[in-house]
C-alpha positions as a Python dict, from the first residue, in 0.01 Angstrom:
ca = {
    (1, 'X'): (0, 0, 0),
    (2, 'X'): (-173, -249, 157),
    (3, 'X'): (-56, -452, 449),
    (4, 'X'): (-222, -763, 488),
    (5, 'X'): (-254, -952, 821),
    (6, 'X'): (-375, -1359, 964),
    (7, 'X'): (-373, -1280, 1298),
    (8, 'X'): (-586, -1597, 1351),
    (9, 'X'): (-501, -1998, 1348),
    (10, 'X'): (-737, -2316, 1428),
    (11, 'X'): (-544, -2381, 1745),
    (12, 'X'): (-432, -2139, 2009),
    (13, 'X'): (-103, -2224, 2081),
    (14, 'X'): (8, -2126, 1692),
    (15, 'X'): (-117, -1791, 1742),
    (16, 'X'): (140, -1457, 1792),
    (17, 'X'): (52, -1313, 2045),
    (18, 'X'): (-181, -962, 1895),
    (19, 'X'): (12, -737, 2112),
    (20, 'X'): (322, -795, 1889),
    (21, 'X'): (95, -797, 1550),
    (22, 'X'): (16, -482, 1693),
    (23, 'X'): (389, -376, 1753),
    (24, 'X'): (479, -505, 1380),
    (25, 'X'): (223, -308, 1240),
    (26, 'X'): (356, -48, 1396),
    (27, 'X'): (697, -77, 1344),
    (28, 'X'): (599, -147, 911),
    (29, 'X'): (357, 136, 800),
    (30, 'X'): (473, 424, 1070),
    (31, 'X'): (732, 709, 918),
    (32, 'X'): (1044, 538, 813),
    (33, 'X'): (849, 176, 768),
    (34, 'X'): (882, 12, 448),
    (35, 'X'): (451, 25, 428),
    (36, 'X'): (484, 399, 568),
    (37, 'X'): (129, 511, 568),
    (38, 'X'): (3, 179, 472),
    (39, 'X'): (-409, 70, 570),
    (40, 'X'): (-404, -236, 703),
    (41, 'X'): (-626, -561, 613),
    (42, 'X'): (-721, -786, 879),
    (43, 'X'): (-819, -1142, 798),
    (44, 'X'): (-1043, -1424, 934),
    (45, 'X'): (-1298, -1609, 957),
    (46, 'X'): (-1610, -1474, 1157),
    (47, 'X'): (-1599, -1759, 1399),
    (48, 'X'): (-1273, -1597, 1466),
    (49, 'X'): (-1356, -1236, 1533),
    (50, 'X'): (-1259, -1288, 1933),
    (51, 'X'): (-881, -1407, 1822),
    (52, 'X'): (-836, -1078, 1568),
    (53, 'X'): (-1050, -800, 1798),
    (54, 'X'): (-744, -703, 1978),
    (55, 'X'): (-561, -638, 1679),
    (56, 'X'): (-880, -494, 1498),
    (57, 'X'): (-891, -262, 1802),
    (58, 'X'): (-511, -127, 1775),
    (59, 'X'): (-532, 29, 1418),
    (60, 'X'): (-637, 371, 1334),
    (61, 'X'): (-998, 340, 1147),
    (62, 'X'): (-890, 525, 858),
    (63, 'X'): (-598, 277, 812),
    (64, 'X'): (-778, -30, 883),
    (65, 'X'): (-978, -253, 686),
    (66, 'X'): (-1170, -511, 909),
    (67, 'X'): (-1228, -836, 658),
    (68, 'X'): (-1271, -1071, 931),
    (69, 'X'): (-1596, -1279, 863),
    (70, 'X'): (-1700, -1041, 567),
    (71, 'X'): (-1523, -1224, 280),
    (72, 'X'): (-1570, -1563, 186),
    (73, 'X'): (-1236, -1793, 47),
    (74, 'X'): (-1234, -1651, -304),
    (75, 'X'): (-1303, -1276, -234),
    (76, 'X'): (-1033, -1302, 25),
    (77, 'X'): (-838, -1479, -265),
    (78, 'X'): (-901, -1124, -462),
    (79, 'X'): (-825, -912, -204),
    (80, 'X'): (-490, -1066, -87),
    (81, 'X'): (-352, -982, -461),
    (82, 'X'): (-441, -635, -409),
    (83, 'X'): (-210, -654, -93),
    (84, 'X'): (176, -551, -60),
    (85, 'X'): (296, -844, 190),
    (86, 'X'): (107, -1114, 414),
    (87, 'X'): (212, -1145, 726),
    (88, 'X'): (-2, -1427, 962),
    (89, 'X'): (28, -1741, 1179),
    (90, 'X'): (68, -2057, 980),
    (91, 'X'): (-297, -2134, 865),
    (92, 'X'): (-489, -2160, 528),
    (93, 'X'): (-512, -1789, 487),
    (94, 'X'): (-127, -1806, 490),
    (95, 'X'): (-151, -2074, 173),
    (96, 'X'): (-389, -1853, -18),
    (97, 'X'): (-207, -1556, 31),
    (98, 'X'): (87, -1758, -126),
    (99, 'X'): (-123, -1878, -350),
    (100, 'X'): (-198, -1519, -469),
    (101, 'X'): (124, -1436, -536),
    (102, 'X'): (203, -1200, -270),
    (103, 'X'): (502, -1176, -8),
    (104, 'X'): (369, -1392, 222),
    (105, 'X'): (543, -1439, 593),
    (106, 'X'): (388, -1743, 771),
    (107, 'X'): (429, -1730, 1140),
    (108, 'X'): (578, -2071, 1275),
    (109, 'X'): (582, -2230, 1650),
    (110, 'X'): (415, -2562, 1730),
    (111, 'X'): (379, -2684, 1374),
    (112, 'X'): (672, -2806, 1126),
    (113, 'X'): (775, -2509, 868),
    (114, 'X'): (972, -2775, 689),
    (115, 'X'): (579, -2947, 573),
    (116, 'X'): (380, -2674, 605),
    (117, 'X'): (558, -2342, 500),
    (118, 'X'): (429, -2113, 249),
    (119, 'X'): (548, -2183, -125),
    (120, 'X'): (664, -1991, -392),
    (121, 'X'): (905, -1733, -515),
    (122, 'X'): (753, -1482, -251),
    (123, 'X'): (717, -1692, 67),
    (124, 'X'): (953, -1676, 386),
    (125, 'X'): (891, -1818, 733),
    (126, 'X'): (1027, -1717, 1031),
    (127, 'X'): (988, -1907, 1398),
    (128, 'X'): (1118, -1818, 1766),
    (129, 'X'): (1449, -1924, 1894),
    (130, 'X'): (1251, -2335, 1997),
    (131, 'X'): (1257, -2549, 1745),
    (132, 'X'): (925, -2753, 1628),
    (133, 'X'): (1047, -3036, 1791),
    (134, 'X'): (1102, -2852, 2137),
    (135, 'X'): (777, -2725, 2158),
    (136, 'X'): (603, -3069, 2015),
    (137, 'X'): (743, -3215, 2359),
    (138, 'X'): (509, -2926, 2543),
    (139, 'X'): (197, -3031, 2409),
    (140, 'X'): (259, -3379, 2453),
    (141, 'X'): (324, -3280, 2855),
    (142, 'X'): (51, -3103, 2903),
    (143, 'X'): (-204, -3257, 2611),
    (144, 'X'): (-290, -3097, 2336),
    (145, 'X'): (-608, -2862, 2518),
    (146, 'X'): (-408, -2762, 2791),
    (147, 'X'): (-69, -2611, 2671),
    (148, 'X'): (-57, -2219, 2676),
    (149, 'X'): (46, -2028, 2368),
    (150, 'X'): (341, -2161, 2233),
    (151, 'X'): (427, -1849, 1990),
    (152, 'X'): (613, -1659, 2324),
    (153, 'X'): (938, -1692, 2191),
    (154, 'X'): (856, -1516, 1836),
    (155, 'X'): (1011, -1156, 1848),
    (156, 'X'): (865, -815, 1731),
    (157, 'X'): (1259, -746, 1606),
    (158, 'X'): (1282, -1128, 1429),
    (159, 'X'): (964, -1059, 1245),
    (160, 'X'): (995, -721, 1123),
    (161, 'X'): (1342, -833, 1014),
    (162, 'X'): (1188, -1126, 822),
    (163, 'X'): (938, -903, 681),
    (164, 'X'): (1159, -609, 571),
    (165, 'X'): (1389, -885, 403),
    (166, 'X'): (1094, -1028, 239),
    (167, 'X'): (958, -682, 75),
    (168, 'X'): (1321, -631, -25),
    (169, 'X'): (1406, -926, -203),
    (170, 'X'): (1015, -885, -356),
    (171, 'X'): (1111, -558, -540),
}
């Protein structure tokens, strides 16, 4: 199997932090993991190579498979159905991986699942213990450049449960 990840977003505070992508892959394709012995797909846009490097860095190279800025929309499109589960930051890769078909699990902080979660039979979110609204009051304190990561709150154990819920029901 393939396990498919969007470590990436167009604004930094909607990003998980990689160290716990890291810690999910971990947890997923080691013995025992529902993706036991899984490679792993990283996805992105070239531009956003520095975002996924940490990540791209953590995997084993015979597991991983580095797509980040070598697939355009619609080969990423074909690849994702190829996949076993999504699991990435709300962003359009999330959609298209959706889109695709796939068990897709978008990553939610400082944007509102209830508008912008994935769709379809397959899809689940899953966010930290702040609601939207919460962290909405952030950026307006601090403006929209200047407020950290707002993804802190999103556990390893919350998103591996999400996920292993997600393959299960997918069966």
């Amino acid at each position: 199997p393939v396990l498919a990840l969007g470590p990436t977003a167009n604004w930094m505070p909607k990003q998980w932090p990689a160290d716990r992508f890291v810690e999910l892959t971990r947890r997923l394709t080691s013995s025992g993991g529902p993706l036991e012995g899984a490679r792993v797909a990283v996805f992105g846009a070239e531009k956003e190579r520095p975002m996924a490097q940490p990540l791209i860095d953590a995997i084993a190279r015979t597991r991983l498979i580095d797509l980040v800025g070598r697939v355009d929309v619609l080969n990423a499109y074909g690849c994702l159905t190829r996949c076993a589960v999504y699991i990435g930051n709300d962003s359009g890769l999330m959609h298209l991986a959706a889109a695709a078909g796939i068990p897709t699990l978008g990553l939610f902080g400082p944007s509102p699942e209830y508008h912008y979660a994935p769709w379809g039979e397959h899809a689940a979110w899953v966010r930290g213990s702040r609601s939207y609204d919460e962290l909405w009051r952030e950026v307006e304190a601090h403006g929209s450049k200047n407020v950290g990561n707002l993804m802190g709150d999103l556990e390893v154990d919350n998103v591996e449960q999400a996920a292993r819920a997600l393959l299960e029901k997918s069966r």
